[in-house]
N, C-alpha and C positions, 0 to 999 in steps of 0.2 A: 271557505267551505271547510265542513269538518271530515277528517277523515272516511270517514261513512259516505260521504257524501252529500247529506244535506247541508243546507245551507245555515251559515253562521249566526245568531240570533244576537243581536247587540242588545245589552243589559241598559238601561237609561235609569238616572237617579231617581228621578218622579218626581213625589212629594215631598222624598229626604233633602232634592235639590235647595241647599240656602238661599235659593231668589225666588223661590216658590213662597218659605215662610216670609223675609224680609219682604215681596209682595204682597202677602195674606194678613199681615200687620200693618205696615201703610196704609193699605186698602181700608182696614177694619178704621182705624184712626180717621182716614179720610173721611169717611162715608158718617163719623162721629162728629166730625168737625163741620161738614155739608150742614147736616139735619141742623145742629146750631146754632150755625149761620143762617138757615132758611127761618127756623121755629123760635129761638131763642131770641134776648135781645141785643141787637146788635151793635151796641155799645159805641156807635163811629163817634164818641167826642174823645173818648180814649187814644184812636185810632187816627185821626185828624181826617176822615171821610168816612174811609173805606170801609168795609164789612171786615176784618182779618178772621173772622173765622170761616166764613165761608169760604174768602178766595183761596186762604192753608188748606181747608177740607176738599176743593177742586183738585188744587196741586197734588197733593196728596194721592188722591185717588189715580192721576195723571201718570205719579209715580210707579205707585202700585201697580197698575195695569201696564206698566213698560218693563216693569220686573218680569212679573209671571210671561211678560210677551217674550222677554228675553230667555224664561226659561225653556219655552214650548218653541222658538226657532232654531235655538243654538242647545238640542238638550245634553248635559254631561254623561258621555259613556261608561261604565263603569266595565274593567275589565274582568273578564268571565273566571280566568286560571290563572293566578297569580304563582309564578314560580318560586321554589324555595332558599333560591339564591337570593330574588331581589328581596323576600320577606325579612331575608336574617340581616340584608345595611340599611 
């Protein structure tokens, strides 16, 4: 509580959070690598089967989307009044 009495307002990073962006870039990657593994050709004698672009644009996305989950359950608080003791070590 603040002195006033209202109640304290916790600041959260957002979108500055780094697993927000490192999310929204895998993702973007992923969702690049999907479409050309689906549309594209896919190239398995290189690969000795597999599709590797698709199943990297899967993962990927996999990824991404564990990032930004991580960022929206566990989000970074940022503190509200930083003192001028600890600004000046």
């Amino acid at each position: 509580m603040t002195p006033n009495g209202t109640p304290e307002r916790k600041h959260q990073a957002g979108a500055f959070d780094i697993r927000n962006i490192i999310g929204g870039l895998i993702g973007v990657y992923g969702v690049i690598l999907t479409l050309m593994g689906l549309f594209g050709d896919p190239e398995t004698e290189k690969t000795g089967g597999p599709n590797a672009n698709l199943w990297a644009g899967l993962i990927m996305l996999a990824v991404g989307l564990a990032f930004i989950a991580w960022a929206r359950i566990r989000p970074v608080v940022v503190p509200e009044h930083v003192d001028s003791d600890d600004a000046a070590s």
